[in-house]
Steps between C-alpha positions, in 0.01 A plus 500: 500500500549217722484159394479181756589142369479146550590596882568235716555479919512203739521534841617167650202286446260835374474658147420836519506603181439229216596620137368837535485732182349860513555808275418826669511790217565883605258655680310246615331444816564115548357327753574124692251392657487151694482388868803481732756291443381490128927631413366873401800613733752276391419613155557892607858384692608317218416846313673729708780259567491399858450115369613328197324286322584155472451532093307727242533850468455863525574771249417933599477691150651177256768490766576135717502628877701209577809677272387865506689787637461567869330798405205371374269340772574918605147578259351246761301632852421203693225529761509186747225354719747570766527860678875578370540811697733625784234558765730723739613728218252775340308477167730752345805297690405171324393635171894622475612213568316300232588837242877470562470094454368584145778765438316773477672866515420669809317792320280219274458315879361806659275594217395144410383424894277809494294381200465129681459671808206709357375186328460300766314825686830402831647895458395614787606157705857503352685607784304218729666149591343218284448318806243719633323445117150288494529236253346666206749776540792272503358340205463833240918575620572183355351596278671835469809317520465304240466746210735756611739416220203535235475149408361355146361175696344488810462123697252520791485212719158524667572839600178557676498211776398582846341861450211650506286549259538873434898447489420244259295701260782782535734273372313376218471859409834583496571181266252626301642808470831315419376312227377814310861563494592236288627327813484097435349379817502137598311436786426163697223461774251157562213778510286434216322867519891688498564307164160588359552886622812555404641236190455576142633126453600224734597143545322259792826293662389198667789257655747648282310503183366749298096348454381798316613884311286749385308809570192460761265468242674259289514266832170535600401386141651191552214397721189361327297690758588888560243563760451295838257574785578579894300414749556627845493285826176526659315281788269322262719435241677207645155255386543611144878386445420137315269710271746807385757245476272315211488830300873552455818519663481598832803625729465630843754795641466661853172730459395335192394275201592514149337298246599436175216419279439189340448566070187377546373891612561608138346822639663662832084577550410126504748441785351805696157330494670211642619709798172694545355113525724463733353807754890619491424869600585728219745725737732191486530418145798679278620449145848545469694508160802244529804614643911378536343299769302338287737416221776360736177277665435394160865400421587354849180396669559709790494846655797722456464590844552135615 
């Protein structure tokens, strides 16, 4: 359906994107997932059309976007990171706006914002200012807005930053719900656990490049080990460091340890006699299958989060 390649963009002295190729087939739920600043948003501009690429291309159902009609990027909804609302003007106020912008008839407008309306469960605020909207709320009309016109792709730009977490789990169930509908969703965040909720396959960007494609479980078997242990922070853990770190790979976040084991545990139960050895309280100890996390650790040597 949508097929990305060889794209190219500099920025003065910065490439964001360097010889990027992706093919995104209908119906998909494609994911990008890398850090910021790693050129997922460039990539979604240079989609829509707010930025041109300095070479490669683009092509929406075998057609070049770069000579289509001006019709076509119409089957797009674009969802930015950015709020693109008017905040003194009422949900049903700005969802009219966007509906006439598409062309839609006023009786297909009317009909079209009660479905997205109901969708985005925002019926019964329609009449309110956006302004007077908490973030999550702001976040499902733009939403709303964005497939008013029944779009066949859907380009979400980290559409869940800054919002709670039961906002955040609405909207993943409403792009859900859009994805049983055939709706091609490409969606972009640098949360590993979004991309393994959501994605049925996915690329990991990392300063412009594309380091790895696949589904979860085809990344995650890239890794020779597909299990690693946590250990959480604890008062008598700091005279045990030198010794985990001889077992494996060890890498410290805010509340905790991971270790990576070394191969020589051929046997995940050799390495828990180890800890037990140790006196590391049971309570503390977690195996956790590989994750996103993990695979971008692997290919980069750091945390995605860094």
């Amino acid at each position: 359906m949508l097929k990305i390649e060889h794209i190219v963009k500099q920025f003065g002295k910065v490439k964001a994107l360097d010889d990027v190729s992706i093919r995104i087939d209908r119906g998909e739920f494609f994911g990008m997932l890398g850090p910021n600043g790693a050129g997922k948003t460039t990539l979604m501009n240079i989609i829509v059309g707010y930025v041109k690429a300095d070479s490669g291309s683009v092509s929406f159902e075998d057609k070049l976007l770069s000579t289509a009609e001006n019709g076509t990027r119409l089957n797009f909804g674009y969802v930015p990171q950015e709020i693109s609302l008017y905040p003194e003007l009422s949900a049903l106020q700005n969802l009219k706006i966007f509906g006439s912008l598409y062309g839609l008839k006023k009786n297909v407008m009317l009909k079209s914002i009660d479905e997205v309306l109901e969708l985005v469960k925002l019926n019964d605020r329609k009449k309110d200012a956006v302004k007077n909207f908490s973030g999550g709320m702001k976040r499902r009309l733009n939403l709303a807005a964005s497939i008013l016109h029944k779009p066949k792709l859907l380009l979400c730009d980290e559409p869940t930053v800054g919002i709670d977490p039961q906002s955040r789990n609405a909207i993943f169930e409403m792009l859900q719900y859009l994805a049983e509908q055939n709706i091609t969703i490409i969606y972009t965040t640098h949360h590993m656990e979004e991309a393994e909720r959501l994605c049925s396959r996915l690329v990991i960007i990392d300063y412009g490049k594309i380091i790895a494609e696949g589904s979860l479980s085809e990344m995650v078997n890239m890794l020779d080990k597909k299990e690693t242990i946590k250990i959480k922070k604890h008062s008598e853990l700091k005279s045990k460091i030198k010794t985990l770190e001889s077992m494996g790979r060890l890498i410290e976040f805010d509340l905790e340890y991971e270790l990576i084991p070394d191969v020589k545990f051929n046997k995940m139960s050799q390495l828990f006699y180890s800890l037990e050895e140790l006196n590391i309280p049971q309570e503390f100890i977690e195996l956790s299958r590989s994750t996103l996390e993990d695979v971008f650790l692997n290919l980069t040597g750091r945390s995605l989060r860094d």
